[in-house]
Structures are given as structure tokens and as C-alpha cells.
N, C-alpha and C positions, 0 to 999 in steps of 0.2 A: 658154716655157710647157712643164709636165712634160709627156710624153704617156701618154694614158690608159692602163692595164693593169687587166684583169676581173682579179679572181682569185676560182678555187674549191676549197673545201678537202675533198675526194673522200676521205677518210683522214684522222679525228683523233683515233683511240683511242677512240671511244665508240659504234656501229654501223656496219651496211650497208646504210643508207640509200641511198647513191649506188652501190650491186653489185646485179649481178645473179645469181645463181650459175646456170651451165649444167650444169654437173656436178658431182657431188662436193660434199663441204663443208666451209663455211669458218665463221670464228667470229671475234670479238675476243677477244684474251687477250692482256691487260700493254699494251692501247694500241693491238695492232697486228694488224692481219685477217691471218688463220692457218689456213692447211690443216689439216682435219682427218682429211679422207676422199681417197685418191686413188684414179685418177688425177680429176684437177680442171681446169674452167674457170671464171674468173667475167669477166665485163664491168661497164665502169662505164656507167653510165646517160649519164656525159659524151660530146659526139661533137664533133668540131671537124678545122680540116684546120691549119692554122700555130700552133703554141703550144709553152711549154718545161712540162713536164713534171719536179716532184722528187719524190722518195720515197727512202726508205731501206728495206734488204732483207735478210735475212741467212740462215745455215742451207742458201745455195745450193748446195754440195755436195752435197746428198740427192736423190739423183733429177736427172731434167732438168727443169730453170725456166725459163719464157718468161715475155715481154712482147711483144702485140702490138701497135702502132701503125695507126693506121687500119685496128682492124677491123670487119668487118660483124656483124650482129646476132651470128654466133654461131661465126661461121669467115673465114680471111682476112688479111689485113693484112702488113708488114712485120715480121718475126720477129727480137727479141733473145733472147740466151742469159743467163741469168741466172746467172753462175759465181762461185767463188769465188777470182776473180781480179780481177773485175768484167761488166760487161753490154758484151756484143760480136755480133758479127752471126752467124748460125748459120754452123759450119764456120771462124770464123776463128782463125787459128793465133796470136793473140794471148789468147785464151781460157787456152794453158796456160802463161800466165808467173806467176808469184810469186802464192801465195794468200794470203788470212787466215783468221784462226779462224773455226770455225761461230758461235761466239758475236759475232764482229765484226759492228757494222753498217755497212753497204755505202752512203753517199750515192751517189744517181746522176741526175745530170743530164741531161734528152735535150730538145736543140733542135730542133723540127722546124718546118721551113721549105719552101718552094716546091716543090721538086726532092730537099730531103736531112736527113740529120738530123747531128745531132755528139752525139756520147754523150760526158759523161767521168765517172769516179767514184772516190770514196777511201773510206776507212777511216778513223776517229779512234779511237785508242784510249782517247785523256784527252777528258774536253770542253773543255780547254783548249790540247790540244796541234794542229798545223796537222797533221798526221795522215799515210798515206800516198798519193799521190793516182799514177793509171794515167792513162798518155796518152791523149790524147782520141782520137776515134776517128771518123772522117766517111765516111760514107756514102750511096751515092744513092737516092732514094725513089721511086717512080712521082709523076710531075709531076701538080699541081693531085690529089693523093689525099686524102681527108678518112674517118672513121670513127671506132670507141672505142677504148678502151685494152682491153687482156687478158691476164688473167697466167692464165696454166700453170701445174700442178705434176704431177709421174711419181708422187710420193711423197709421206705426207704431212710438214708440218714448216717449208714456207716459211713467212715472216714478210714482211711489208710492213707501212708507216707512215709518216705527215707525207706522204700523196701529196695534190701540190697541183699544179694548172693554171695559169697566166699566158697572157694572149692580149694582147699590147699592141697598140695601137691602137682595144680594145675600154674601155667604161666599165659598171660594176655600174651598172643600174637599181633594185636594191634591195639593204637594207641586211639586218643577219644579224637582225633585232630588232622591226623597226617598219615602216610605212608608209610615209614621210616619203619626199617626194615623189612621192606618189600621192594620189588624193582617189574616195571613191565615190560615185557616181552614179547617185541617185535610190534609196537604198536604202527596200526596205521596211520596215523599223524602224529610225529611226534611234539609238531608243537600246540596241539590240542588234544590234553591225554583224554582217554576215554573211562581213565578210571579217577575217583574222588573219594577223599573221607569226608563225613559230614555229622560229626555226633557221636561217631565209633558207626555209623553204619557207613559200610565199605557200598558202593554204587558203581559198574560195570553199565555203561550209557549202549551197550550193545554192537554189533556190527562196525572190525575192524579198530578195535580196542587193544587188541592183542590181550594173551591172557598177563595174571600177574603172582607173582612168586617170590616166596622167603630168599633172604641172601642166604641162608644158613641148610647146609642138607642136613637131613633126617631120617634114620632109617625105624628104630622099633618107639613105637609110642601108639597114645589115645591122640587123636584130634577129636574138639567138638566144634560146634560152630551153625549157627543159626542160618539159614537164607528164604529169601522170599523169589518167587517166579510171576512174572503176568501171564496170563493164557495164552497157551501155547508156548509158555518161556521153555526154554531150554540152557541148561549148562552143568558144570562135572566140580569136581574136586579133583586133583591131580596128584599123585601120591608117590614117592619113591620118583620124581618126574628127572627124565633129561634136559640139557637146555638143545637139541638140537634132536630130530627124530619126531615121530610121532607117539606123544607120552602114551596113548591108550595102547601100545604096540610094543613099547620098550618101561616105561614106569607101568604105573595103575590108575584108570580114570575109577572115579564113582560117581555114576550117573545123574546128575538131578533134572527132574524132568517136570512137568505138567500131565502127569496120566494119563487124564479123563480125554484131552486133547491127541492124545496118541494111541489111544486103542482103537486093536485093528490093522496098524501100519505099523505098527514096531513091536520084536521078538520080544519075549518075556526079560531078557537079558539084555535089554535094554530101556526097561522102566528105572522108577526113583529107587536109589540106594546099589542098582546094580553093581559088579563091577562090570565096567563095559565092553558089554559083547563076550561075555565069561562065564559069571557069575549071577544067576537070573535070583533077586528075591523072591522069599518064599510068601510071599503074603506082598498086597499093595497098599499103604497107609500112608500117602503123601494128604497131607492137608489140602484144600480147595488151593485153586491158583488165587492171587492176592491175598495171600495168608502165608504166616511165617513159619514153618518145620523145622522140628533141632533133630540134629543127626550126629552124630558117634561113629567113627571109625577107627578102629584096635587094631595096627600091621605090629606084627610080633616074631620076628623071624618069616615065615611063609605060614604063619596064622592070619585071616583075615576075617575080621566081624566088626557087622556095621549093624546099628541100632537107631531107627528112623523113629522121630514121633514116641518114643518110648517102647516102641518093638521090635523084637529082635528079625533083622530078614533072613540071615544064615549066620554060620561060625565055621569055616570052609578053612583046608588048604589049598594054599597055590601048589602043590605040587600033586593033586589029589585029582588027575584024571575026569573020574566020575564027575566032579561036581565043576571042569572047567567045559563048557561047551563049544570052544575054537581049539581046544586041544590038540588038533589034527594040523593047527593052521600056525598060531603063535600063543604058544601053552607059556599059560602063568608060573609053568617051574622055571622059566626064563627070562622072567622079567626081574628088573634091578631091586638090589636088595637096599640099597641108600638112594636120595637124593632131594629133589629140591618138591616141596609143597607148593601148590599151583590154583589159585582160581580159574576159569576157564572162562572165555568169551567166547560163546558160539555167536548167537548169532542174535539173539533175544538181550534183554534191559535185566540185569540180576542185582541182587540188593544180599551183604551177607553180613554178619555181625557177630557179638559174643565169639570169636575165634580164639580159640586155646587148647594147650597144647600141652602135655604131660612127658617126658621122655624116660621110657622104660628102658633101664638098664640089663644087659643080663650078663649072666654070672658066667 
């Protein structure tokens, strides 16, 4: 059997939809997102901790070019140099061997793994010629580190393009187009659904949508999956879910919320990443509303850890008393150990993307 590989395509000539810009600005032009204002940061909306990474890059000469790996919202990570000799580790004296033209573009590959990454990269000057390729180049990473991607620019002029993610072991829960393998439930008109794909981003048009859910149950695995809220948005992940019942009462909801919009009026166990009404995060790092947050949720038998933004908010069990706070009421050692994975319509406009899914088997 093949094994599974997610792939997401963060870079394809046509927006920045998956960028964030922190500074400075950036643009498409000829395909490829391009500095236009320096100095510059942008992140991608992607967060993951094991995955290979490609794109192509050129114009590195200009100024100093980075790439960070596992960064955090907005500073942080393992720093590459972007040269025009290829991408190497800041300070390494392999930076100043043989360049190419500013006009050349730079393929580069970056594996990153457990403990390390392996960089390697070439130049084609034909697109049919094998081109000139720089030794690979390995390196160690902080163990078990996870975060975005981030590229730098001193100056403007950088180019990047065809950046794409691979996470194998991982499988796409949705396709770039359609539904198919999803089914909604209970909608309120059913012949004007309230859900759509459009790109691979899944859109939930709000109020009376009904929510929407895998045909296929699920009990131990990783989900990840990107979503965006408007102010004041509200809505959950549904986990272990029934089709009949109140899921946050008999499956597992995992809260996503708009924070900033609900403090004050709602329990700690019930901000972004909760489990809802249970399990309160230990820290709050939901990105601003109109902004895209990647989240990680690990149900492992009655293991439960979710990883918001690149931070851990607990690693808890369902059966663990102390750390359920309705325990008294409808304790999470009783909630279902299989079932069906769920978007949620409350009541707000939700947008979700990058959905995949790993299924941990056990012995």
C-alpha cells in the first residue's frame, strides 16, 4: 500500500491567500509573490512540525533573504540564508561558493524532520537540461519544534514560487473543488446549501447551514486543519461526533472562537482550542479575527491534545477528573470513543482549509 502524503499548494501564481504580511509589501507578479516594499516579513497561514517543503526563489543577491522554519506568529524559528549560491544556514561558509544569475531560478528543497532538516538546491538553466545542483546540506533543529514558514527580505526584489508542503503519513480530507466525502447535516434549506468549496477553501455561509461531516467514522488519529473567523465569528471542530444528540455532550466539540470578542462573557473553557465546556486552554493564542490559525488535534484512545498557532494549550485525559470541569455534569470518560468528524455552523460565516488527517493505529 502507498503511504498517505497531504499536499498543500501555499504558492501558485495567482494570490496571497495562504500569506500573512507582517511587514512591508508583497504582491504577485509573473506567478510569483514578490517584495515590493522593504525591509519585509510575511508568514504563511501553514504551521506543522515534520514536512518537505519546495519552492523556487531568485534575485537572492539583493539584500539579505531569509527563510524561517518553525516560526511563531511573527518572530522565531530556525533561520535559512537565501543566497545566490543557494539556501544555507546563517554564517555558513558554504554560502560563498559558485553563484548564478539574478535571473536564475533557485529550486530548493528543505526536509524537515524530528531533530533536523537537509536542505539541497539547484539551478536549471534549460527546462530540459538536469541543471546545476549544490550539496545538500544537514542540519540540526530543536527536537519535537513545530511552527510557519517565513521569508525575509533587507531589500525589495525577492521572488518566490511553486511553494508546496508534503506531510506524509498525512491524507487530504478534502479535495481542491467539491464536497465529496462530506455530507451536511440537517441543513436549513436544503435546496440552497450553506456550505461550498471554492479552491480547497471550505466556506460555511453561517446561520442555519447545518453543520457538515465525514461519511467515514473515526476514532484515534491527528487532525489538522486551518480556519479563519470574522469578529465575533464563532464555531467548533466536532470530534468522535454522533449523528443524532448534542455532539458537545455525547462526542467532543473543540471550540474555535474570536477571544478578544468574548472576554468577559465566556468561561475560560470555553475560548479557542477548548474542549467545550471541559477542558479550558492553558494559555490563549488565537490569531486576530480575519486571520487564519492552524490547529492540531491528537484523540488517542482518551488522550486528548490540541496545538493552536504552534502552542500547545493542554495534553489532558478524558478520564482525568481534575482537568474535566463539567465532570459533575457529563464527564468526558463518557463520551464516545468512535465517530464521525464535524464542522460546525453556529451561527457566524467560517472559512476552513488544509483539512487532514492521519489515523493512528494501535496495537
Amino acid at each position: 500500500m502507498v503511504a498517505a502524503t497531504a499536499v498543500m499548494i501555499l504558492v501558485a501564481g495567482e494570490n496571497l491567500d495562504n500569506w500573512i504580511t507582517l511587514s512591508g509589501r508583497w504582491k504577485v507578479h509573473d506567478g510569483a509573490m514578490t517584495c515590493v516594499a522593504a525591509p519585509s516579513l510575511i508568514r504563511s497561514g501553514y504551521e506543522s512540525d515534520e514536512f518537505i517543503l519546495r519552492f523556487q526563489y531568485r534575485r537572492a543577491s539583493k539584500g539579505e533573504n531569509r527563510l524561517a522554519i518553525h516560526s511563531k506568529l511573527t518572530t522565531g524559528g530556525t533561520l535559512l540564508q537565501l543566497t545566490s549560491s543557494g539556501a544555507f544556514p546563517i554564517a555558513s561558509p558554504l554560502a560563498g561558493g559558485p553563484t548564478y544569475a539574478d535571473d536564475a531560478w533557485i529550486d530548493a528543497v528543505v526536509e524537515v524532520g524530528k531533530d533536523r532538516m537537509r536542505v539541497t538546491c539547484k539551478t536549471t538553466d534549460e527546462p530540459d537540461s538536469p541543471g546545476k545542483a549544490a550539496e545538500p546540506v544537514v542540519m540540526p533543529i530543536p527536537a519535537d519544534s513545530r511552527g510557519f514558514l517565513r521569508f525575509e527580505a533587507t531589500e525589495p526584489g525577492l521572488e518566490i514560487r511553486n511553494v508546496r508542503v508534503e506531510e506524509p503519513g498525512f491524507r487530504n480530507l478534502l479535495d481542491s473543488s467539491t464536497l465529496a466525502g462530506w455530507e451536511i447535516v440537517r441543513p436549513g434549506n436544503p435546496e440552497s446549501p450553506g456550505w461550498s468549496n471554492e479552491n480547497g477553501v471550505v466556506r460555511c455561509r453561517g446561520r442555519g447551514s447545518g453543520w457538515l461531516r465525514t461519511l467515514e467514522t473515526h476514532d484515534n488519529f491527528v487532525l489538522r486543519l486551518e480556519y479563519h473567523l470574522p469578529v465575533s465569528g464563532n464555531s467548533g471542530i466536532y470530534l468522535r461526533a454522533p449523528l443524532e444528540g448534542r455532539v458537545s455532550r455525547i462526542g467532543l466539540e473543540v471550540q474555535l472562537l474570536d477571544d478578544a470578542a468574548f472576554r468577559g462573557r465566556f468561561k475560560p473553557a470555553q475560548f479557542a482550542g477548548s474542549v467545550y465546556d471541559a477542558i479550558a486552554p492553558e494559555m490563549q493564542v488565537p490569531a486576530p479575527a480575519n486571520q487564519w490559525n492552524a490547529i492540531e488535534v491528537l484523540l488517542d484512545g482518551r488522550r486528548v491534545r490540541t496545538i493552536l498557532n504552534g502552542t500547545r494549550l493542554y495534553d489532558a485525559r478524558l478520564d482525568d477528573a481534575s482537568k474535566d470541569v463539567n465532570s459533575h455534569r457529563r464527564p468526558l470518560s463518557t463520551r464516545h470513543l468512535t465517530g464521525f468528524i464535524g464542522l460546525q455552523e453556529h451561527s457566524t460565516p467560517v472559512q476552513f482549509r488544509h483539512v487532514r488527517l492521519k489515523e493512528l493505529r494501535r496495537g
